[in-house]
C-alpha positions in Angstrom: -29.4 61.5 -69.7 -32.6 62.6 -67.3 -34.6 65.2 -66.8 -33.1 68.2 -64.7 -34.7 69.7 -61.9 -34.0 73.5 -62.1 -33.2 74.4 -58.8 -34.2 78.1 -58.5 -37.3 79.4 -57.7 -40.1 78.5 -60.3 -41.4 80.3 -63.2 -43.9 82.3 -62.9 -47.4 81.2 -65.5 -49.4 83.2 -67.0 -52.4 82.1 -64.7 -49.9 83.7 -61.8 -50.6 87.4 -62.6 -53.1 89.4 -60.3 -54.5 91.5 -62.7 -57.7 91.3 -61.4 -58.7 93.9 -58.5 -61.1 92.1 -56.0 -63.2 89.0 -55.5 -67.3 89.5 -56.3 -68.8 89.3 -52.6 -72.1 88.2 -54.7 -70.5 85.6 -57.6 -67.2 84.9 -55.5 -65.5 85.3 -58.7 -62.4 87.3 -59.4 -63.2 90.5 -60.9 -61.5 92.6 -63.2 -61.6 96.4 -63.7 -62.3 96.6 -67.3 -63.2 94.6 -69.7 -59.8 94.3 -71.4 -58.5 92.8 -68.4 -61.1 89.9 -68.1 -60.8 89.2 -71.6 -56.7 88.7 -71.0 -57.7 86.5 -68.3 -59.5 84.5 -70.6 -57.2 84.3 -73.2 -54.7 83.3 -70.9 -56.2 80.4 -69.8 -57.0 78.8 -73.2 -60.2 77.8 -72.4 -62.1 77.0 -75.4 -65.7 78.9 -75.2 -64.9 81.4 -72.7 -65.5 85.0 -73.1 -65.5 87.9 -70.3 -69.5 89.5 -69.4 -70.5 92.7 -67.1 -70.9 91.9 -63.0 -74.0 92.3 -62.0 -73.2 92.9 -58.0 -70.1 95.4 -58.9 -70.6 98.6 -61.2 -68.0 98.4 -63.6 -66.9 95.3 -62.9 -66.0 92.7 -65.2 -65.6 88.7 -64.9 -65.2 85.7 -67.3 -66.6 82.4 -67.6 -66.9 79.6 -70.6 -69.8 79.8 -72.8 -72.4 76.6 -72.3 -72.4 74.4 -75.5 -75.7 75.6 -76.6 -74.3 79.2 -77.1 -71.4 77.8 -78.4 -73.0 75.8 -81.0 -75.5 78.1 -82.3 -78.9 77.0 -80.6 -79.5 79.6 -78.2 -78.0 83.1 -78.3 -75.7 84.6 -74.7 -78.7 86.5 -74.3 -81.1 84.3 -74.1 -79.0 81.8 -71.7 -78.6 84.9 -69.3 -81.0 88.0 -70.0 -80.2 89.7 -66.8 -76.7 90.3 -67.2 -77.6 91.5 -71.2 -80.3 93.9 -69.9 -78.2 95.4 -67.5 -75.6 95.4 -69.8 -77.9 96.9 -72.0 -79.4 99.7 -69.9 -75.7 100.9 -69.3 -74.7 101.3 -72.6 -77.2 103.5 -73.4 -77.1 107.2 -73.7 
């Protein structure tokens, strides 16, 4: 017995949803409206390492991308690797 083709229109995967609003004009990365959303995306995709961080062209935008190995691993901290995105993350947060 073979493998059967299904013969209606595919399944839709989980890396099929548009939850994400618009693409960065600065990153050319999708970006999501809060930070719920980006983190979905991430989890989604299974990527080991990858996390979701602030946009630093949109206000209140949000994106995710995988961790390098030296954040990963414990050598450096997500700050260090990129302060600009932590200071602006920063400078919002506060009251």
């Amino acid at each position: 017995m073979g493998y059967r083709r299904r013969s209606g229109p595919r399944e839709r995967r989980a890396t099929d949803r548009q939850d994400w609003a618009t693409v960065c004009p600065t990153h050319g990365k999708r970006s999501y409206g809060n930070r719920a959303d980006a983190r979905r995306a991430a989890r989604i995709v299974g990527t080991k390492g990858a996390r979701e961080y602030p946009c630093t062209a949109i206000e209140g935008g949000w994106h995710w991308g995988i961790l390098p190995p030296a954040v990963r691993w414990g050598r450096k901290t997500a700050a260090e690797v990129y302060p600009e995105v932590h200071r602006r993350h920063d400078e919002g947060t506060a009251a």
